[in-house]
C-alpha positions as CSV (number, residue, x, y, z in Angstrom):
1,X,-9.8,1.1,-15.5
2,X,-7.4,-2.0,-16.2
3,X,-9.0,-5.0,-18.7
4,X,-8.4,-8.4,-17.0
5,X,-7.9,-11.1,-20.0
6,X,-7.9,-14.8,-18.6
7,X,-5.3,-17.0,-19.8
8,X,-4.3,-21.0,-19.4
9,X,-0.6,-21.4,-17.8
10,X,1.0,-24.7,-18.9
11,X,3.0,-24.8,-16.0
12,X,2.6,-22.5,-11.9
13,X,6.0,-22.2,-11.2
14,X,9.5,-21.3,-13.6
15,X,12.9,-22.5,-12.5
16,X,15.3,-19.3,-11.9
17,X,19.2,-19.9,-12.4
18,X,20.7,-17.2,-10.7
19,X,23.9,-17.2,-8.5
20,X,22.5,-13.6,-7.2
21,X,19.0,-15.1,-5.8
22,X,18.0,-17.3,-2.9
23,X,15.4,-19.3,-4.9
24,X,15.1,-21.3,-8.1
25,X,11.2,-21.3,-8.1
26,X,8.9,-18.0,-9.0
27,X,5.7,-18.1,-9.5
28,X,3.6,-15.4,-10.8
29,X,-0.4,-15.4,-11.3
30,X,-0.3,-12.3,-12.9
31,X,1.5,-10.9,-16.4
32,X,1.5,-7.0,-16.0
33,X,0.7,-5.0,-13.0
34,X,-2.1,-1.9,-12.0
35,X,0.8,-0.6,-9.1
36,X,1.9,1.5,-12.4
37,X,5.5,1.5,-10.8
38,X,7.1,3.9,-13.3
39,X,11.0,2.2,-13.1
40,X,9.2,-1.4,-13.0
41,X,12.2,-3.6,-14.3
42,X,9.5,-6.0,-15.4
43,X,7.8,-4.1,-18.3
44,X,9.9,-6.3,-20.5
45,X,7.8,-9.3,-20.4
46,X,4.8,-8.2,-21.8
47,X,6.8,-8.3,-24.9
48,X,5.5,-11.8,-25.0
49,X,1.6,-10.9,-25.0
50,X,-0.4,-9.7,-27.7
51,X,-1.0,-6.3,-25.6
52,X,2.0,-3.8,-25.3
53,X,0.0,-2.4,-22.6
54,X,1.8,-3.6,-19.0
55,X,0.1,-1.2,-16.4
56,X,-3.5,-1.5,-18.0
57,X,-3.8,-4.9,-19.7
58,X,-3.9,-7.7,-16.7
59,X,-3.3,-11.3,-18.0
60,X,-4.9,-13.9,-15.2
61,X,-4.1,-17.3,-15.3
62,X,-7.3,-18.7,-13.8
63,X,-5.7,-22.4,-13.9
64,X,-2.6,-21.5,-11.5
65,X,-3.6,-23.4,-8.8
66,X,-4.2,-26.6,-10.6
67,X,-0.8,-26.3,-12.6
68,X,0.7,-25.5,-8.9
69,X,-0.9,-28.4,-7.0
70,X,0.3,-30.7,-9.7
71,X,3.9,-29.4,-9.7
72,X,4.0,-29.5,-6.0
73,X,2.3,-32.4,-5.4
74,X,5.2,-34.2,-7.5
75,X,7.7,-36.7,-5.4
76,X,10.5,-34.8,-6.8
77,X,9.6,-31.8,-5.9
78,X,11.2,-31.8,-2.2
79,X,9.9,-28.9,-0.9
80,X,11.8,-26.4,-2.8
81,X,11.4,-23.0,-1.8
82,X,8.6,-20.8,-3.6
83,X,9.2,-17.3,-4.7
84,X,5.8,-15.9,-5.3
85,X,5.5,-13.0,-7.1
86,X,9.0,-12.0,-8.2
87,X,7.7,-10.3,-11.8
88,X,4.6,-8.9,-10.6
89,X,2.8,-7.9,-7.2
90,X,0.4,-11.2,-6.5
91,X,-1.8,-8.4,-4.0
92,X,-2.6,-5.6,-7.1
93,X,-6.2,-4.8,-7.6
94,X,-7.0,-8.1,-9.6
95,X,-6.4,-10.0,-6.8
96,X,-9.6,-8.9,-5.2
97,X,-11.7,-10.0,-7.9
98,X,-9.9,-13.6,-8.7
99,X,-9.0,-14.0,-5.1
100,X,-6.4,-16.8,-6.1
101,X,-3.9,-16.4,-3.7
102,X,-5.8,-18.0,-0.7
103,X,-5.5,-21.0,-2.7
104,X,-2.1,-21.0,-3.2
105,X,-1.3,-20.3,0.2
106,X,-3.3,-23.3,1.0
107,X,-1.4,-25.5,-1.3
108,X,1.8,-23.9,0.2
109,X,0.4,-25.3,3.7
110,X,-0.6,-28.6,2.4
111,X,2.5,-29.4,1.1
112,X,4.7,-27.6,3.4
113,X,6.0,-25.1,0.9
114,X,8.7,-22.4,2.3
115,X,7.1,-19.0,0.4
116,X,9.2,-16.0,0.0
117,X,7.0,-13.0,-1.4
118,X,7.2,-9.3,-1.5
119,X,4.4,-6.5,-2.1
120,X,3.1,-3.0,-2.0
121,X,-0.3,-3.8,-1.2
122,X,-2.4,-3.9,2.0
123,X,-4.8,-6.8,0.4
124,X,-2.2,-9.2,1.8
125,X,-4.0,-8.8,5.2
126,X,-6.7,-10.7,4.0
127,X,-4.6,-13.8,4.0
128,X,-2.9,-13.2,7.7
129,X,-4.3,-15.9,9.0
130,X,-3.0,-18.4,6.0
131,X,0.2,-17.0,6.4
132,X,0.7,-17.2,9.7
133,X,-0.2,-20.6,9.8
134,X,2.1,-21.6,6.8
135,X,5.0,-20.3,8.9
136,X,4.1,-22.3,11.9
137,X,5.1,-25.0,9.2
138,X,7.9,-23.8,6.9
139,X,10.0,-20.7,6.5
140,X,8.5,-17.5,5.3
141,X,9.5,-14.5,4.3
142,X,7.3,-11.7,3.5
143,X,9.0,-8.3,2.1
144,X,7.1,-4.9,1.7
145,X,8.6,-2.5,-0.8
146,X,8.6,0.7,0.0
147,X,10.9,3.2,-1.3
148,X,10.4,6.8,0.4
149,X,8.8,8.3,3.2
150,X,7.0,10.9,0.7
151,X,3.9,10.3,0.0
152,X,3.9,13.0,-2.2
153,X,6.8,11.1,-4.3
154,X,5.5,7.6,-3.9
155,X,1.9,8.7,-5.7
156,X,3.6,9.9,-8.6
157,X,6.1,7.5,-8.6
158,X,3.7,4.5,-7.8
159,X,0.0,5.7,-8.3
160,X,-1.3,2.4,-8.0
161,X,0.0,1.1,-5.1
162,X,-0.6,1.4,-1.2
163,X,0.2,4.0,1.1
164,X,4.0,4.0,2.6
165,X,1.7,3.4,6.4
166,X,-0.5,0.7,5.1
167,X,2.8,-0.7,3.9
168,X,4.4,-0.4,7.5
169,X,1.3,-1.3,9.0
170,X,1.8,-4.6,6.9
171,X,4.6,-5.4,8.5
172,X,3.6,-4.9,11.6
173,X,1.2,-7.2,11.8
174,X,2.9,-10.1,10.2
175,X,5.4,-9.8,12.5
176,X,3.3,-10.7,15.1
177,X,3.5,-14.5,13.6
178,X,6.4,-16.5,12.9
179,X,6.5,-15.2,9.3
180,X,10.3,-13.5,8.7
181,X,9.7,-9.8,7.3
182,X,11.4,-7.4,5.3
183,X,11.6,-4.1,3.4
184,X,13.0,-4.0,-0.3
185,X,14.0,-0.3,-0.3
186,X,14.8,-0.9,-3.9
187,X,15.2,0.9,-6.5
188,X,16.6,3.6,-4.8
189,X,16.3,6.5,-7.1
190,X,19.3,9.1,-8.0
191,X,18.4,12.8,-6.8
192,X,14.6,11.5,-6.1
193,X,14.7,8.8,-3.1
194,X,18.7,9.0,-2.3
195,X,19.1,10.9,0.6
196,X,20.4,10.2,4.0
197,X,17.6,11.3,5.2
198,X,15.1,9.2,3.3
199,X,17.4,5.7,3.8
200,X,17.9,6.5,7.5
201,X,14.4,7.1,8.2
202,X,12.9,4.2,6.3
203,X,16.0,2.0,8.7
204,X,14.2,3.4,11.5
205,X,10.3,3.0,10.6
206,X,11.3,-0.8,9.7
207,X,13.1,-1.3,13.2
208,X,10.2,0.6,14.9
209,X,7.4,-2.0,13.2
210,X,10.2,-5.0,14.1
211,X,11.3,-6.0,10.7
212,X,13.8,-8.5,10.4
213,X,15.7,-7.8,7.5
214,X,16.3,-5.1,4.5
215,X,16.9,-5.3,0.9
216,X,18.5,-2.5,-1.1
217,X,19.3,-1.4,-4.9
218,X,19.8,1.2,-7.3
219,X,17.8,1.9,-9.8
220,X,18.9,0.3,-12.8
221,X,17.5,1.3,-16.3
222,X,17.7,-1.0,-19.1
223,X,15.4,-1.6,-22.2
224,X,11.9,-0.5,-21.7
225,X,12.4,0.3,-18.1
226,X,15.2,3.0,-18.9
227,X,12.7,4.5,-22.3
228,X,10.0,4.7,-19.6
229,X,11.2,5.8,-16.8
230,X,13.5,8.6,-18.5
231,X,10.3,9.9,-20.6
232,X,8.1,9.9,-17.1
233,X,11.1,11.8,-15.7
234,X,10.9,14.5,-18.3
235,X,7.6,15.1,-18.3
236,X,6.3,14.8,-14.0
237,X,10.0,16.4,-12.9
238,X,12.3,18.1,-15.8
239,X,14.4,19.3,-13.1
240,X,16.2,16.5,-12.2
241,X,16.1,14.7,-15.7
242,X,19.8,16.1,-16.6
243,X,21.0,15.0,-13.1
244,X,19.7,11.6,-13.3
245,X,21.2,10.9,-15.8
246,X,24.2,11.9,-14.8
247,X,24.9,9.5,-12.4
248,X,24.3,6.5,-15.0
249,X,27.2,4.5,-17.5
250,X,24.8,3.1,-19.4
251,X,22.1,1.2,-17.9
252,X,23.7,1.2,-14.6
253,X,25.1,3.8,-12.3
254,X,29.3,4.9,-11.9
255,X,31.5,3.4,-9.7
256,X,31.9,7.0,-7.7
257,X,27.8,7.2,-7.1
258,X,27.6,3.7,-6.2
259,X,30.2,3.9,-4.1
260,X,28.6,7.0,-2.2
261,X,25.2,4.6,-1.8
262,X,27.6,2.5,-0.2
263,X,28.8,4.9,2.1
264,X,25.1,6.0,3.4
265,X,23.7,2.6,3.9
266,X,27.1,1.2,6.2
267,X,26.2,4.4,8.3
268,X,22.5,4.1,8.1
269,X,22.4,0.2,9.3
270,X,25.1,0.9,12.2
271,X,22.4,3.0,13.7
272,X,19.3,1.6,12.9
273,X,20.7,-2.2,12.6
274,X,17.5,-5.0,11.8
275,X,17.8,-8.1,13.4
276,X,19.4,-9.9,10.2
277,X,22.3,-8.5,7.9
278,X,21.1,-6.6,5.1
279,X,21.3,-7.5,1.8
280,X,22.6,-5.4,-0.8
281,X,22.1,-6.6,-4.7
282,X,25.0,-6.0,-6.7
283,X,25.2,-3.2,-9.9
284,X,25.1,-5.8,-12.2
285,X,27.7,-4.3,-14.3
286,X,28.8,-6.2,-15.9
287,X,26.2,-9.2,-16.2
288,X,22.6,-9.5,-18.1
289,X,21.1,-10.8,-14.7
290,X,19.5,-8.6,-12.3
291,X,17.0,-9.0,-8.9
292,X,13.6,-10.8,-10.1
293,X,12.3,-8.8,-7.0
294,X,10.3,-5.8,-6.6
């Protein structure tokens, strides 16, 4: 069972300069995360907490709504566009105990705030009817991630989160309203959620439950994410440890792999095409950035 420790933020939401992202504002209300995503990119910033412990050791900041209304509330802020969410999920379990996202969504409508937030959890339901009405107002784009069509693969790969159908099912129903949805099918995984046949379907479940748009990327494994995901890979599926890894310079995968990724997803979205262009993140080769996005 996860220990929540309640902290004091001096400030709701950090300024992100990144030529890759469509935002400069993320907020997050959480530091660590119960979906116990084993390739989370994100494990890095509990390097900053006392605990070492990112899937089990929640940090709250019970004053995020006051630091938010005050930031937002400024006459420079212009209505900037939010990104909530973009180092950890804002819907994982502690959300149902601190239930501080209705505020913020209230703020968001208040002061006209455009939102962009992705998730893997069906507690963002709850708040339908805040989002809906906050994209009657601004723009708003919600994103579920969901990597594979195995649920099998997704509860060992992401034990904490919700079901690949609760996920669609998300979807679904938001795009009932104005709000602009999406699927991050990201990271996909060498040899685990690569195939044409797991790409093409996930195309085709996301047209079928009208999503707008798709995100995709490969897996990327730097610092802690590459030491934890490549331990979880030799212990949960030896098999495929060798051939992972195989498909990696470094922290980031060859040219000739990539370039087969490539390949799939032109042929995928010609026969599933979403309403909007995908987007495709780069490798990030040869730069320390990479997507602040699940």
């Amino acid at each position: 069972m996860s220990k929540y420790i309640e902290i004091s933020s001096k400030t709701a939401c950090n300024r992100i300069n990144s030529k890759f992202l469509p935002f400069n504002w993320d907020l997050n209300i959480y530091r660590g995360c119960e979906h116990k995503c084993q390739y989370c990119f994100a494990l890095y910033s509990h390097k900053y907490m006392e605990s070492d412990d990112f899937f089990d050791e929640i940090y709250v900041k019970k004053n995020i709504v006051e630091c938010f209304e005050k930031q937002i509330s400024s006459k420079r802020w212009n209505r900037k566009l939010v990104n909530i969410g973009g180092v950890t999920d804002s819907y994982q379990p502690a959300e149902k105990k601190y239930k501080l996202m209705p505020d913020i969504l209230k703020l968001c409508i208040k002061y006209k705030v455009p939102v962009s937030l992705s998730t893997k959890s069906k507690l963002i339901l709850r708040d339908f009817d805040l989002f809906a009405e906050l994209a009657t107002l601004v723009p708003v784009n919600v994103a579920c991630t969901i990597t594979t069509i195995n649920e099998k693969i997704r509860q060992l790969i992401e034990p904490g989160a919700s079901t690949i159908k609760e996920r669609f099912n998300n979807l679904k129903e938001l795009s009932k309203t104005k709000v602009n949805t999406g699927i991050f099918i990201m990271p996909i995984i060498p040899e685990l959620t690569d195939s044409y046949n797991n790409l093409s379907m996930l195309y085709k479940f996301a047209q079928e439950n009208n999503v707008n748009f798709a995100v995709t990327s490969i897996l990327n494994l730097r610092g802690e994410t590459k030491i934890n995901f490549l331990n979880f890979v030799k212990n949960k599926l030896p098999h495929l440890y060798n051939k992972i890894k195989s498909h990696y310079k470094g922290s980031y995968v060859n040219s000739v792999y990539q370039k087969h990724i490539d390949n799939i997803l032109e042929k995928i979205e010609s026969t599933f095409p979403l309403k909007e262009k995908k987007i495709s993140y780069p490798n990030y080769e040869n730069t320390d950035e990479q997507p602040s996005l699940f």
